[in-house]
C-alpha positions in Angstrom: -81.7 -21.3 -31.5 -82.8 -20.1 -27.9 -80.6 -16.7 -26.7 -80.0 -18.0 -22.6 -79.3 -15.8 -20.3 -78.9 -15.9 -16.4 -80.2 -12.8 -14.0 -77.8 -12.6 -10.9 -79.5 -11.6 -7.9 -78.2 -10.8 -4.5 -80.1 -12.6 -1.6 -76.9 -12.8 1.1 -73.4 -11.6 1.9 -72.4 -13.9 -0.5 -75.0 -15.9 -2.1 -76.6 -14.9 -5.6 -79.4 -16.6 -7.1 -79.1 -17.1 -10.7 -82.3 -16.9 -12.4 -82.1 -19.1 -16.1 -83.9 -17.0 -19.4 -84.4 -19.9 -22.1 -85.3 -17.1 -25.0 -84.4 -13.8 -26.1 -81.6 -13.3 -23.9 -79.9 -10.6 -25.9 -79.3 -6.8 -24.4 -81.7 -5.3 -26.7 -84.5 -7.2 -25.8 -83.7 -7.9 -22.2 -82.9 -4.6 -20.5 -86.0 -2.8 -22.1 -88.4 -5.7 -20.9 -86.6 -6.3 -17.4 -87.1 -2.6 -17.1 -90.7 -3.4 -15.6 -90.1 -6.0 -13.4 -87.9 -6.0 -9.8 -85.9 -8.5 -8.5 -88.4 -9.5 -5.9 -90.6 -10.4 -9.3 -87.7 -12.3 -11.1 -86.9 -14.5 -8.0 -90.3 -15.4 -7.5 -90.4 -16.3 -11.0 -87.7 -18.6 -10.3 -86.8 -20.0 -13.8 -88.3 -18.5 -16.8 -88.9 -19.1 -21.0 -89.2 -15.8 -21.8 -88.8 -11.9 -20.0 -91.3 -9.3 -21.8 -92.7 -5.6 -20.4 -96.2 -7.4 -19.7 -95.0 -10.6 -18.4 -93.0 -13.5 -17.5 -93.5 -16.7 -19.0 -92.2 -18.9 -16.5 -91.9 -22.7 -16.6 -94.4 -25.0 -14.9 -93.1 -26.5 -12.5 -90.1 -24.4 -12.4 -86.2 -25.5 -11.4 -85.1 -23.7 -8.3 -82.3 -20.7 -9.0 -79.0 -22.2 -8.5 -77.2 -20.2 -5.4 -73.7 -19.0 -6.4 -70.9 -17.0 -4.1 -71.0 -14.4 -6.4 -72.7 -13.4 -10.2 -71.4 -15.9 -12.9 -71.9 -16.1 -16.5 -72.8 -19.5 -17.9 -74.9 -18.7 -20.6 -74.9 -16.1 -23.3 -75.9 -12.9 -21.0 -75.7 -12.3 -17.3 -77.8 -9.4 -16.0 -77.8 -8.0 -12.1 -79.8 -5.5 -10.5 -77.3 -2.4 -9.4 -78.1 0.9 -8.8 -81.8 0.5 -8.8 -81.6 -0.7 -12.2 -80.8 -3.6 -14.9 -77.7 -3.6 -16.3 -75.9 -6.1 -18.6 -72.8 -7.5 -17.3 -70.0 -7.6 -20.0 -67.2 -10.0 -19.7 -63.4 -9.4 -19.4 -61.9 -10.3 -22.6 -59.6 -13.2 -20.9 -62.0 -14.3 -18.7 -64.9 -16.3 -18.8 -66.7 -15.3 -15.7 -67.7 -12.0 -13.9 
């Protein structure tokens, strides 16, 4: 079973583009391998099978990233670029998005 995740990235005063991550989703894969790539790379990837240090595997032809009003959590994991880094987004306990 595929770990999905969702990378939230900021393109407008309120518009995110939510990048979808088929495999490996988890925090201890994800942060280390996102680690090498910026969110210029990620939205270009625009929807993508896997996230490793030496690449993206992207699908062919890829979906466009759905454009939220701000980061939300549909999958599994939701990851944002702050602070000139990655970070994993962790939910409120009685709520179901960020």
């Amino acid at each position: 079973m595929s770990t999905r995740a969702q990378i939230a990235i900021q393109i407008g005063p309120e518009e995110w583009a939510h990048v979808y991550v088929h495999f490996d989703g988890y925090p201890v894969h994800m942060l280390p391998a996102l680690a090498q790539w910026k969110p210029e790379d990620i939205l270009a990837a625009r929807e993508i099978r896997q996230v490793t240090p030496e690449a993206l595997d992207c699908f062919s032809p890829p979906r466009d990233p759905r454009i939220l009003p701000r980061p939300t959590r549909e999958f599994a994991h939701l990851y944002m670029w702050i602070g000139c880094q990655w970070v994993a987004i962790k939910p409120k306990a009685d709520a179901d998005r960020v």
